[in-house]
matplotlib code that plots the C-alpha trace (Angstrom):
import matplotlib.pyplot as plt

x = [87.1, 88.1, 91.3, 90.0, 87.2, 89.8, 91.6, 89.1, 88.4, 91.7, 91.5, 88.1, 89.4, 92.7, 90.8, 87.0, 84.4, 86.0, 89.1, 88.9, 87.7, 91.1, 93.6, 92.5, 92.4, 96.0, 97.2, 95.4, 97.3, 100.3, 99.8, 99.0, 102.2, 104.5, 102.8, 103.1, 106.8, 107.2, 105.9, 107.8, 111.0, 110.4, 113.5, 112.8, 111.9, 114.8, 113.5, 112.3, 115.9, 117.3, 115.3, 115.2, 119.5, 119.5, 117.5, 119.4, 122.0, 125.2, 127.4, 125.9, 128.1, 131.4, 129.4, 128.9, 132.7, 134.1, 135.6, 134.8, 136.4, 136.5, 133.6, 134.3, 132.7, 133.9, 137.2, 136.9, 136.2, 138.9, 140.9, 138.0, 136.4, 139.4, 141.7, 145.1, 146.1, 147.3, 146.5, 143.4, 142.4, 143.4, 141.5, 138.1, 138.7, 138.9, 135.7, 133.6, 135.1, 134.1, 130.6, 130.4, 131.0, 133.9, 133.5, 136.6, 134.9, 133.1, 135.6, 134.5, 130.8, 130.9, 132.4, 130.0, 127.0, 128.6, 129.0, 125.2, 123.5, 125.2, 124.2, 120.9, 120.2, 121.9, 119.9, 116.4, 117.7, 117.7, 114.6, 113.0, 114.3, 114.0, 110.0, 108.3, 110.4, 111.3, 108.3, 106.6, 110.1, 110.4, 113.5, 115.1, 118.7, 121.5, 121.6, 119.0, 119.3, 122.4, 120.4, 117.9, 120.4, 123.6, 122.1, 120.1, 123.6, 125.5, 122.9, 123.2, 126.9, 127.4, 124.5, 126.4, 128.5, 126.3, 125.1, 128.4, 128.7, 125.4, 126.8, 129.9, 128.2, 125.7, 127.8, 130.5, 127.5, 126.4, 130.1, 130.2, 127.1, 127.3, 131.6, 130.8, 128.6, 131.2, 133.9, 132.2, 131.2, 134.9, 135.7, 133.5, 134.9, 138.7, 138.1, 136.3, 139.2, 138.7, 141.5, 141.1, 140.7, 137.5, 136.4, 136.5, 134.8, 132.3, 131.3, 130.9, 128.4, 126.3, 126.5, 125.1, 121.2, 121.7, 124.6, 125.7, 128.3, 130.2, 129.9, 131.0, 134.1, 134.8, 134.1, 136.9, 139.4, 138.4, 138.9, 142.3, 143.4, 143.3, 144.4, 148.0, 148.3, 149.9, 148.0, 149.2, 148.7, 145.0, 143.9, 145.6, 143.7, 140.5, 140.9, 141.6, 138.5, 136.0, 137.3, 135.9, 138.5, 137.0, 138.1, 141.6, 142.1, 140.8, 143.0, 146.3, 145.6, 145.6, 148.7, 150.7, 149.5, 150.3, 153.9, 154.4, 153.4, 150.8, 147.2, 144.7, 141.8, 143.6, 143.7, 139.7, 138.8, 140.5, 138.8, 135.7, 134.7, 136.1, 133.7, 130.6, 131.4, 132.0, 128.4, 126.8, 128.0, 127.1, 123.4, 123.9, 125.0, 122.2, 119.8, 121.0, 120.9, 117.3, 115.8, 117.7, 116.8, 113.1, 112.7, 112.4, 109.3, 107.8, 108.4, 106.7, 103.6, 102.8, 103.5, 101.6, 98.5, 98.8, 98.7, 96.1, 94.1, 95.5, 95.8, 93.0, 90.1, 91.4, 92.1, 89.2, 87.3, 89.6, 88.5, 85.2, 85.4, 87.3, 84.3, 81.4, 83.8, 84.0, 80.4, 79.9]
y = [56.1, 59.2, 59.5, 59.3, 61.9, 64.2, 64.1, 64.9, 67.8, 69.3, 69.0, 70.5, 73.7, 74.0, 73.5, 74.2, 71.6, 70.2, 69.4, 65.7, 65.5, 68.2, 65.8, 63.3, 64.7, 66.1, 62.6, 61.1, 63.7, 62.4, 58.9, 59.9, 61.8, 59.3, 57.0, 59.0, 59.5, 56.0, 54.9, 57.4, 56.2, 52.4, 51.4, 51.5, 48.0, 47.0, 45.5, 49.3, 50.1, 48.3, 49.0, 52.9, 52.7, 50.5, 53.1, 56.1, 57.3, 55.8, 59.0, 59.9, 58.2, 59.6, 63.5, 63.0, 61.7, 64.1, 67.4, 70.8, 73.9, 75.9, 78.0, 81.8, 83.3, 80.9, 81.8, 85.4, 83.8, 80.9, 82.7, 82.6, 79.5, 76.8, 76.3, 77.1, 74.0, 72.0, 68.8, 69.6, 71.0, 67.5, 66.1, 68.2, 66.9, 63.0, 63.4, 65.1, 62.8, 59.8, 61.2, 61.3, 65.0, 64.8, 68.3, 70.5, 73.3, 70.5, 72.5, 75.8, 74.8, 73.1, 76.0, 78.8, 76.6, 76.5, 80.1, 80.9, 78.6, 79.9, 83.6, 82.8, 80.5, 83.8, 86.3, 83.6, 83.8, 87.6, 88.1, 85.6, 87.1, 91.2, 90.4, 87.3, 86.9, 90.1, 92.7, 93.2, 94.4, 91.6, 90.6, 87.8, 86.5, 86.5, 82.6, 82.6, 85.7, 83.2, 80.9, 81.8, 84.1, 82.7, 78.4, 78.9, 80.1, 77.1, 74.6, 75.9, 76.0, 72.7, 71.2, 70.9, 68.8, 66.4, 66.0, 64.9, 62.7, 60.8, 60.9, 59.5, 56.6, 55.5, 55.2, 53.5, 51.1, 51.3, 50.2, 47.1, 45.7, 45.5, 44.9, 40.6, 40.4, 42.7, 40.6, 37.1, 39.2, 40.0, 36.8, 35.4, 38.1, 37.1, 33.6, 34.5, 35.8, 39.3, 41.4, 43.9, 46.4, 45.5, 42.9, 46.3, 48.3, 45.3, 45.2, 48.8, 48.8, 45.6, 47.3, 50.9, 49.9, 47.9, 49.9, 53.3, 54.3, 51.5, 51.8, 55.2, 53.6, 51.5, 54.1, 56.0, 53.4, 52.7, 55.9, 56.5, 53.0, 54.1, 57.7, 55.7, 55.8, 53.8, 50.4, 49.9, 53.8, 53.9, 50.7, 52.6, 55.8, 53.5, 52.3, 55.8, 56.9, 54.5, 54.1, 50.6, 47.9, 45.9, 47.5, 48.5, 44.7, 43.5, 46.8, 44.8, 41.5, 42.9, 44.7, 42.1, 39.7, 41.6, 42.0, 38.3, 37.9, 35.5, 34.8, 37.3, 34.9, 32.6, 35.7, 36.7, 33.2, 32.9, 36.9, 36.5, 33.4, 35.0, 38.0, 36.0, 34.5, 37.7, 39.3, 35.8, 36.9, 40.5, 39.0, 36.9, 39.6, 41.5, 38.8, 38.6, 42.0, 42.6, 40.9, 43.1, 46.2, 45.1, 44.2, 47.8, 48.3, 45.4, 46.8, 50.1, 49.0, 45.9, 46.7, 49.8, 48.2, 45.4, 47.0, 49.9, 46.2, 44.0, 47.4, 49.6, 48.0, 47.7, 51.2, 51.9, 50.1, 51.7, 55.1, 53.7, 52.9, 55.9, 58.2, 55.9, 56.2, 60.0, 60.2, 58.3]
z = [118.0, 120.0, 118.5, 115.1, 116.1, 117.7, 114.6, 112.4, 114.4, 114.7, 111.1, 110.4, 112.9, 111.1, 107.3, 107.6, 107.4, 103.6, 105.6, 105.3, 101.7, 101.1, 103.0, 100.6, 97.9, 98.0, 99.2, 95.8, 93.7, 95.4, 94.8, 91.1, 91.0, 92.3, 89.8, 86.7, 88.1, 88.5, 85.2, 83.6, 85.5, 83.7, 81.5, 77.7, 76.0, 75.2, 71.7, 70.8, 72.1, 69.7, 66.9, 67.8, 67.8, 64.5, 62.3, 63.6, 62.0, 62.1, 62.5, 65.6, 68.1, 66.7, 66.4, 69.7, 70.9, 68.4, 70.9, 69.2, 69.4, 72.8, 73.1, 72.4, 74.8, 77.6, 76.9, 77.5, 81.4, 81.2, 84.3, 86.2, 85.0, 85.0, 88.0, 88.2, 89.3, 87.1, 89.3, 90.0, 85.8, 85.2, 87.9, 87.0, 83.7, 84.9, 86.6, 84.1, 81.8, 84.1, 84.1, 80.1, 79.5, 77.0, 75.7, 75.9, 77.5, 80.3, 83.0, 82.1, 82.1, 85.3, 87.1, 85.8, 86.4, 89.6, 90.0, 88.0, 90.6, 93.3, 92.7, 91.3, 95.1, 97.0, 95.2, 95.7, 99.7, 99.9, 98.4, 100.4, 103.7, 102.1, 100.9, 102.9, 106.2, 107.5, 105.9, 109.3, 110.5, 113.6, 114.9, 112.8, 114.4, 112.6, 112.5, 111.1, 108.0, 107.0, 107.0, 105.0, 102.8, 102.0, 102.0, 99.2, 97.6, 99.1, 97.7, 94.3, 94.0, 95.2, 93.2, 90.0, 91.8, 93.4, 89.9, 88.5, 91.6, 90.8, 86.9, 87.9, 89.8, 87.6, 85.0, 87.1, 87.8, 83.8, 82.6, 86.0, 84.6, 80.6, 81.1, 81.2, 78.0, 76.4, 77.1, 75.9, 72.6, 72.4, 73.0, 70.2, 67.7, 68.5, 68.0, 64.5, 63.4, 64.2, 65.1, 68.4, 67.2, 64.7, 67.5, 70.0, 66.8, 66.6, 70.3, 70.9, 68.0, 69.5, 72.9, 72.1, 72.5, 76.0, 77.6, 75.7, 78.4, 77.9, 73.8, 74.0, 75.9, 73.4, 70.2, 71.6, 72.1, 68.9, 67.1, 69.0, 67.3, 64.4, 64.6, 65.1, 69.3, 71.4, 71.6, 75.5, 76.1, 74.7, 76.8, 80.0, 79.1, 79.0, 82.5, 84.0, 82.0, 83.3, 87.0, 87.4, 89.1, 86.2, 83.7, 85.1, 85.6, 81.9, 80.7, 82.5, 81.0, 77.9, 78.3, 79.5, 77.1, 74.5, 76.1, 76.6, 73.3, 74.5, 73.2, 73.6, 73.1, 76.3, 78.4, 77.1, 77.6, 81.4, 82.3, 80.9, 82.7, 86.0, 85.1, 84.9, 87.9, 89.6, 88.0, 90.2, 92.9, 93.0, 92.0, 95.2, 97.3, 96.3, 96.7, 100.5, 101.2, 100.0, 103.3, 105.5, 103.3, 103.9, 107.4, 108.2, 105.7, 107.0, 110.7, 109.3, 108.1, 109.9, 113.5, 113.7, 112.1, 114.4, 117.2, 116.8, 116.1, 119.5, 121.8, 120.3, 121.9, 125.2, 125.1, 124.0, 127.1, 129.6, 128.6, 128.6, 131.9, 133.0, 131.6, 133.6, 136.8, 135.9, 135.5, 138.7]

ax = plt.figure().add_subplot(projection="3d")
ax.plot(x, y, z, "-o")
ax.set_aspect("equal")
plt.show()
């Protein structure tokens, strides 16, 4: 009881006598905000998915794959804006790529969001330290003026590419999970009769409401079937594209079935069961890990509890006891 009274002491000194009733009211607000967050965080039903992607319209997908024209005013900046490097252009353009920016100017854009962010967080940083940290003239070290100066700056230059990197990986994890049903649809389509191409047509269509990355995937493939290129080239393209081991194994089946001259529907068959089997085990894994994940939650907010419960009232009597032999 002393603790708790000492507490709400401090608290009254450091807030006034509404200090309490302010603590929780702001920790309310937070619990509403991180539910309204989490609510709006739930996945869409996938039924109204469906039924949402069915009465769009059906150009939409290749609007959106199609690349436009370079940006006019971009260009007037491409020196500044694209890297000279050949190695690393192409590079940039694989990762934007593998985060779903197929745009032709996606390069240019990255690099001046990098460069806007970066002055705009630099420029935030001075006025900070010009206005709020240094206008009663103190001392300030020069650790810390870079500090509060130039990271700003540094935070939003590299924040464009910690968004890419969280891009890249979700989709990565997008394209892992919905690769298994795609191949048993394929499957299906071959053994109707279907070619590869219209099977490929057929499952990127059925795939758009559940997992659009991997549709898009598809659409393109697709689209560079039939603009006349390289069958074994397109597939290898695919694989670089989507940067899942998955995918760059299904991609090499394909390709040397197809230079064997041996049936695609055998090698589908043989991968696609070896794909399910593979999505068990990641379910497994997962499964196994989630006990580990939560022993330190359960550590958290079980052990204090427990012992302000088992320890509290002894301490509690030794102060007790302390205060009658202080009294004494």
């Amino acid at each position: 009881m002393e603790l708790f009274t000492n507490m709400n002491a401090a608290i009254q000194s450091a807030l006034g006598p509404l200090g309490p009733i302010i603590i929780v009211g702001v920790l309310g607000l937070i619990m509403v905000l991180l539910t309204v967050i989490f609510m709006l965080r739930q996945p869409e039903d996938p039924l109204n998915k469906l039924k949402r992607t069915a009465s769009g319209n059906g150009d939409a997908p290749r609007e959106k794959l199609r690349q436009g024209g370079h940006n006019e005013q971009l260009d007037r900046f491409a020196s500044f804006l694209e890297p000279k490097d050949v190695a690393e252009l192409s590079k940039r353009q694989l990762e934007l790529r593998q985060a779903g920016y197929q745009s032709k100017d996606a390069v240019r854009m990255f690099h001046a969001a990098q460069m806007i962010l970066g002055l705009l967080g630099l420029g935030l940083g001075v006025f900070y330290y010009t206005f709020y940290l240094n206008i009663d003239g103190a001392e300030v070290s020069t650790q810390k003026m870079i500090m509060y100066t130039v990271g700003p700056g540094g935070a939003g230059y590299y924040l464009p590419q910690y968004w890419i990197t969280r891009r890249v990986e979700e989709r990565k994890e997008q394209i892992t999970a919905g690769f298994p049903d795609s191949l048993d649809m394929m499957l299906v389509c071959v053994e109707a009769g279907q070619s590869l191409e219209q099977s490929i047509v057929r499952v990127a269509r059925e795939l758009r409401a559940s997992y659009p990355a991997l549709a898009d995937e598809f659409d393109v493939v697709a689209y560079e079937m039939k603009a006349g290129k390289d069958k074994t080239t397109v597939l290898n393209d695919m694989g670089e594209r989507c940067g899942v081991q998955d995918v760059a194994s299904f991609v090499t089946v394909l390709v040397q079935s197809a230079a064997f001259g041996t049936s695609i529907a055998d090698a589908l068959r043989v991968y696609a069961s070896e794909m399910r089997d593979k999505r068990v085990m990641r379910a497994e894994e997962a499964a196994n890990k989630l006990p580990t994940k939560m022993t330190l939650a359960t550590m958290m907010l079980t052990v204090p509890p427990l012992l302000i419960i088992l320890v509290g009232p002894s301490v509690h009597g030794i102060t007790q006891l302390g205060n009658m032999g202080g009294g004494n």
